[in-house]
N, C-alpha and C positions, 0 to 999 in steps of 0.2 A: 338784477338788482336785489340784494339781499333785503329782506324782511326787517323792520325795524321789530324793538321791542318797546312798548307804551311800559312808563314805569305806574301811572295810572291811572284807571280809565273808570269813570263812576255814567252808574246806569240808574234810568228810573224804570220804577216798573209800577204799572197799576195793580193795585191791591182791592177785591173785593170779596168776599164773603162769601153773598149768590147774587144773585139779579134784582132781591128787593132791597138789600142793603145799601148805602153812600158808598162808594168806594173813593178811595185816594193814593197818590204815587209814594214810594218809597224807594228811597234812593240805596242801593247800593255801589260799592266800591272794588274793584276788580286787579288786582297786582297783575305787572310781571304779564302781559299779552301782548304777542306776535301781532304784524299787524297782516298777516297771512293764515289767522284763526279765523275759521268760519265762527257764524252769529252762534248758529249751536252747541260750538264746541266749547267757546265762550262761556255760554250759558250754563255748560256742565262745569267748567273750571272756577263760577261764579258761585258752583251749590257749591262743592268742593271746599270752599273759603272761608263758607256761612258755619 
């Protein structure tokens, strides 16, 4: 079965500072992903975009 492609796929990611700061999620949005991309690969094509 062939690989779909996600036309868009939005991610939250936790955002913190260091360890004494509040932290909170921020959402990013991801084009254009196989749905045969691993998490990491992902996550590079994700900085890629920014």
């Amino acid at each position: 079965m062939a690989d779909k492609i996600l036309k868009e796929l939005k991610i939250k990611v936790w955002r913190q500072k260091d360890a004494k700061s509040k932290g909170h999620f921020e959402t990013y949005t991801v084009n254009n992903i196989s749905t045969g991309t691993s998490f990491l690969e992902m996550l590079d094509i994700m900085n890629e975009q920014l």
